[in-house]
C-alpha positions as CSV (number, residue, x, y, z in Angstrom):
1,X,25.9,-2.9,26.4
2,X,23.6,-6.2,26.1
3,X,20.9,-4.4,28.2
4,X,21.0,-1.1,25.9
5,X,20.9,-3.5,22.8
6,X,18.2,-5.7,23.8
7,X,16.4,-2.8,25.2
8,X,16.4,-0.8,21.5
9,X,15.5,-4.2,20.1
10,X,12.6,-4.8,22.4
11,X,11.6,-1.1,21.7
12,X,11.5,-1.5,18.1
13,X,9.6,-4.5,18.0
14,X,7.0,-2.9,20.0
15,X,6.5,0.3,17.7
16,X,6.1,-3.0,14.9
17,X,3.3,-4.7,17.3
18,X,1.8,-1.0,18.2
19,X,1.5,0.3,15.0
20,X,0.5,-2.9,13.4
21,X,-2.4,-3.6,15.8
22,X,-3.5,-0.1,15.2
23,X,-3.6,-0.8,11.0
24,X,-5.5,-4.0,12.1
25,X,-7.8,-3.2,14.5
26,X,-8.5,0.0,11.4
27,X,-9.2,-2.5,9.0
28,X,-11.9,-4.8,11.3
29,X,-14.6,-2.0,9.9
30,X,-13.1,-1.0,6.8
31,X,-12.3,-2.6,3.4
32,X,-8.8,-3.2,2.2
33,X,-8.1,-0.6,0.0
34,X,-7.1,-1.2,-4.2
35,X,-9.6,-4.2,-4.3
36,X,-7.5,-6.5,-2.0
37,X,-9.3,-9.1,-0.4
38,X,-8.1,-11.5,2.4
39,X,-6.7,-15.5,2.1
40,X,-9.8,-17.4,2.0
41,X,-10.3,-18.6,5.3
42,X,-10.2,-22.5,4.5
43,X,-6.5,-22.7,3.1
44,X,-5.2,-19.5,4.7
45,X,-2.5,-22.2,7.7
46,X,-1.7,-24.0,4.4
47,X,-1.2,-21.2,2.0
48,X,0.7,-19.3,4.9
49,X,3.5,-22.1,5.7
50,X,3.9,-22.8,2.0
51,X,4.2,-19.1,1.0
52,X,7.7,-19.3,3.9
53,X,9.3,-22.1,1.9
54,X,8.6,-20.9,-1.8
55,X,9.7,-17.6,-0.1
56,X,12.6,-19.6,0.9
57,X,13.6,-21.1,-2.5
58,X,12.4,-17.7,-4.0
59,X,15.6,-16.2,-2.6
60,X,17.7,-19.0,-3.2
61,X,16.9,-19.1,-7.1
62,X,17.3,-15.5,-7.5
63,X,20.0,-14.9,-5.2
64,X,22.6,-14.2,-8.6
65,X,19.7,-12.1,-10.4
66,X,20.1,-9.0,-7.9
67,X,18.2,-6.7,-10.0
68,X,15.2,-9.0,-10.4
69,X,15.3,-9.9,-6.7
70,X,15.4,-6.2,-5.7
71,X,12.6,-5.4,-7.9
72,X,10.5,-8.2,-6.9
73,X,11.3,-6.9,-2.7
74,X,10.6,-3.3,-4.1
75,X,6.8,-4.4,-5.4
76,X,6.4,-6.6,-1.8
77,X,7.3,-3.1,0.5
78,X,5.4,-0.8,-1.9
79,X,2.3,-3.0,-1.7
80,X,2.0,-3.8,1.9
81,X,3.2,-0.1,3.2
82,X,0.4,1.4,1.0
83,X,-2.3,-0.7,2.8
84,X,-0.8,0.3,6.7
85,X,-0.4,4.1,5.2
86,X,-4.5,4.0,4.0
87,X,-5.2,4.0,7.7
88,X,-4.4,7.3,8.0
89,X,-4.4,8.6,4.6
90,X,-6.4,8.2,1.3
91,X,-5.3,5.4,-1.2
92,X,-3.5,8.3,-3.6
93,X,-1.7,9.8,-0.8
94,X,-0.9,6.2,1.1
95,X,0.6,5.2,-2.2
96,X,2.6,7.7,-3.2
97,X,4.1,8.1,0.0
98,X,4.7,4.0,0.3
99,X,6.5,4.2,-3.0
100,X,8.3,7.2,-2.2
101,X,9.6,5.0,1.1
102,X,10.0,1.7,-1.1
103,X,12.6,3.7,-3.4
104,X,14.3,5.0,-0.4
105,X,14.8,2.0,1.3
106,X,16.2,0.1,-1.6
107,X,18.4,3.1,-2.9
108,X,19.6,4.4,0.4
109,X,22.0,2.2,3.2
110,X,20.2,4.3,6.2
111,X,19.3,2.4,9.4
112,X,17.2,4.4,10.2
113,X,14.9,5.0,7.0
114,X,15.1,0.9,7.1
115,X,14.1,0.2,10.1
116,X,11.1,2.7,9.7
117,X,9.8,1.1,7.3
118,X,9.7,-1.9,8.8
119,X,8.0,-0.4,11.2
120,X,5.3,0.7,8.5
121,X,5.0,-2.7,6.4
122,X,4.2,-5.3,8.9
123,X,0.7,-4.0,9.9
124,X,-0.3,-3.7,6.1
125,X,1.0,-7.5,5.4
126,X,-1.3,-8.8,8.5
127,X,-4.3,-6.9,7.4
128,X,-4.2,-9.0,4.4
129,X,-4.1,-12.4,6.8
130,X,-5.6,-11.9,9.9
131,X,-9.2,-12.0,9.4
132,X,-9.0,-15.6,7.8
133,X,-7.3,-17.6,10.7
134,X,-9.4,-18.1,14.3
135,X,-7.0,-18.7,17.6
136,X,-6.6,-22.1,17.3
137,X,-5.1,-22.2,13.5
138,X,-2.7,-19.3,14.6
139,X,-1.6,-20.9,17.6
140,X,-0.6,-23.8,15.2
141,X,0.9,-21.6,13.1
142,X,3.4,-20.5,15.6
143,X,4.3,-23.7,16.5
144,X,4.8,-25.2,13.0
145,X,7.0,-21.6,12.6
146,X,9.0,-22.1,15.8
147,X,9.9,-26.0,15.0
148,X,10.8,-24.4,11.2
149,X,12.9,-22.0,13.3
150,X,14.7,-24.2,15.2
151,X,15.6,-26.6,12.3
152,X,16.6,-23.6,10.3
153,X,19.2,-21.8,12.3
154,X,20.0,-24.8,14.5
155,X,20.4,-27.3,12.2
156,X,20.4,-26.5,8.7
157,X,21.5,-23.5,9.2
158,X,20.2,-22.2,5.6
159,X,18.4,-19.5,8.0
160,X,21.5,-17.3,8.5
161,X,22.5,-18.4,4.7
162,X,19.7,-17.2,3.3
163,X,20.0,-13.4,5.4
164,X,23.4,-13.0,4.3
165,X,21.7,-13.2,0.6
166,X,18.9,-10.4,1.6
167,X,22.2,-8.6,3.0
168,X,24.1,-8.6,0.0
169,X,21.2,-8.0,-2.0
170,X,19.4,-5.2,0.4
171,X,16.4,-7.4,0.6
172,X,16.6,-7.5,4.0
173,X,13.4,-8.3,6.1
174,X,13.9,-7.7,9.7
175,X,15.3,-4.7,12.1
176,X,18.5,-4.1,12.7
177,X,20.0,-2.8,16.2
178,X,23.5,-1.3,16.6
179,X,25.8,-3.1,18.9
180,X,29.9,-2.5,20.1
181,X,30.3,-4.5,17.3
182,X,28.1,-4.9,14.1
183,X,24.1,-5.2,14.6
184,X,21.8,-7.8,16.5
185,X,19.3,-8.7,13.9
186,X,15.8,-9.6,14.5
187,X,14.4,-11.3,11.1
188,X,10.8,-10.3,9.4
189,X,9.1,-13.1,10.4
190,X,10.2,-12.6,13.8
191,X,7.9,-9.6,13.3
192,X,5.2,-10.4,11.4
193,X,4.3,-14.0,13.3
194,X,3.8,-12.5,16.5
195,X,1.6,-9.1,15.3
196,X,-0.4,-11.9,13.7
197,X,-1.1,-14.0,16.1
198,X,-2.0,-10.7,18.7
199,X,-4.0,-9.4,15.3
200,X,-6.3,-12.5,15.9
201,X,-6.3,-12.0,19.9
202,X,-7.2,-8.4,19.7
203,X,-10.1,-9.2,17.6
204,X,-11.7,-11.9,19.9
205,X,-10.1,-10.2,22.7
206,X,-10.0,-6.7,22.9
207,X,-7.4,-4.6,25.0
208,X,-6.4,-8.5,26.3
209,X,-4.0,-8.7,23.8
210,X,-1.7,-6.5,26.3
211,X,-0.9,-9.9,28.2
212,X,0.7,-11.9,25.2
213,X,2.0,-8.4,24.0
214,X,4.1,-8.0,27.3
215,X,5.2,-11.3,27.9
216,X,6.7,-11.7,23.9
217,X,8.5,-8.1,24.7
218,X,9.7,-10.1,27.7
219,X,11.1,-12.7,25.6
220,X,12.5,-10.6,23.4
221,X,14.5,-8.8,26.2
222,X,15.7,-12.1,27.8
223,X,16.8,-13.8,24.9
224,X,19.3,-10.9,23.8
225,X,20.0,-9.8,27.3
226,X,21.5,-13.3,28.5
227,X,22.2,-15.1,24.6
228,X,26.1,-14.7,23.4
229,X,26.6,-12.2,21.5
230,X,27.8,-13.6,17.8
231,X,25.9,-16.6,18.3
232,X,22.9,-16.7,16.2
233,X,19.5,-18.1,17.9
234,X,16.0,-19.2,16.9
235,X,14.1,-16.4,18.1
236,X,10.3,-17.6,17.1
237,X,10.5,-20.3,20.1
238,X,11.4,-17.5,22.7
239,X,8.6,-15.4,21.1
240,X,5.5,-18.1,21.0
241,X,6.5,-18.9,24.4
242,X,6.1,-15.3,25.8
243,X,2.9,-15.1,23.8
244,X,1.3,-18.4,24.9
245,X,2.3,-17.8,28.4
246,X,-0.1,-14.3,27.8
247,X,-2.7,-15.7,26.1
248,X,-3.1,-18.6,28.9
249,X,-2.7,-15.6,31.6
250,X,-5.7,-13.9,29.4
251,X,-7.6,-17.6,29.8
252,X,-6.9,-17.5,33.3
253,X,-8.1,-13.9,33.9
254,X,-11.1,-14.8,31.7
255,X,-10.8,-11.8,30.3
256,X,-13.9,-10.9,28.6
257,X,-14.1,-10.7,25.2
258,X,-15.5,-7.6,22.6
């Protein structure tokens, strides 16, 4: 049952990376559509690890306003589906059918419809980030988010606190997988981290980013396959690992860059 599990889990998390690189690697040539712009590239780490904790208290704050929360999560999906949707369709179309989704997703308790549009958000959300942080600063990134991790669910604990709140509010960022008994849960920015840290590889690195790719997947599948089952477990370390250990393989290779 573990194997099927982390198997669907690593699955899903691939279609993430897949179609995110692809809404990436789109925008290298093109514009952001509706005027967007990317984080200036000087205070794009800094504006990136602060955004997680006011994102943090955010939820905290509002976690007894439900209607305000939900609204403010409806605007966040809306927005960042749009931009992955332009890469295949005009900005008319792309919107109407993000919002379409957005109102789904918030009205309707289907696993499915949920965990397709998670599928759909994350590669709009990196668009707006990647093209403002070189490898170095991203690498960093992971690390500061993986000792974050680590404190949060290990130590705190405010991690599984604050999920319970998106749960009970259906503001829930992250993928959920059907298990004998309840869901494994694989949290947003389990997703978004690592498709923008292989955004930034892809760039300098072209079809290389298949290494670090693989080797998170890996991670991925080894962390649910052998972890207990109701225990709850930092997954970013697991994740950077697998992706470090891809991207050295890549320095090894000397794979050549675009």
């Amino acid at each position: 049952m573990k194997g099927r599990v982390a198997l669907l889990a690593c699955l899903v998390f691939l279609s993430v990376q897949v179609f995110g690189l692809y809404v990436a690697n789109f925008y290298q040539n093109v514009e952001l559509p509706y005027g967007l712009e990317p984080l200036p590239k000087k205070s794009a780490l800094g504006f990136l690890v602060s955004g997680v904790i006011l994102f943090t208290l955010l939820f905290f704050s509002l976690r007894r306003f439900k209607v305000l929360l939900r609204l403010w999560f409806f605007i966040a999906i809306f927005s960042v589906m749009s931009v992955s949707l332009r890469a295949f369709v005009d900005e008319l179309s792309s919107a109407f059918v993000a919002f379409w989704l957005a109102v789904m997703r918030i009205k309707e308790d289907d696993l499915f419809l949920h965990d397709l549009t998670e599928v759909l958000l994350y590669g709009g959300l990196v668009s707006l980030l990647y093209p403002s942080f070189s490898v170095l600063h991203v690498i960093i990134l992971l690390l500061v988010i993986s000792v974050y991790d680590i404190v949060s669910v290990l130590f705190t604990k405010h991690m599984m606190k604050l999920a319970k709140i998106q749960l009970k509010t259906k503001t829930f960022a992250g993928i959920f997988v059907p298990r004998s008994r309840g869901f494994a849960i694989l949290g947003g920015g389990d997703l978004a981290f690592p498709l923008l840290f292989l955004s930034v590889v892809m760039r300098e690195y072209g079809y290389g980013v298949v290494l670090p790719l693989a080797f998170s997947t890996l991670s991925l599948f080894l962390l649910i396959r052998l972890g207990k089952e109701k225990k709850a477990y930092p997954a970013m370390p697991f994740l950077t690992s697998g992706l470090l250990l891809g991207f050295l393989l890549l320095q090894l290779f000397q794979y050549p860059p675009l």
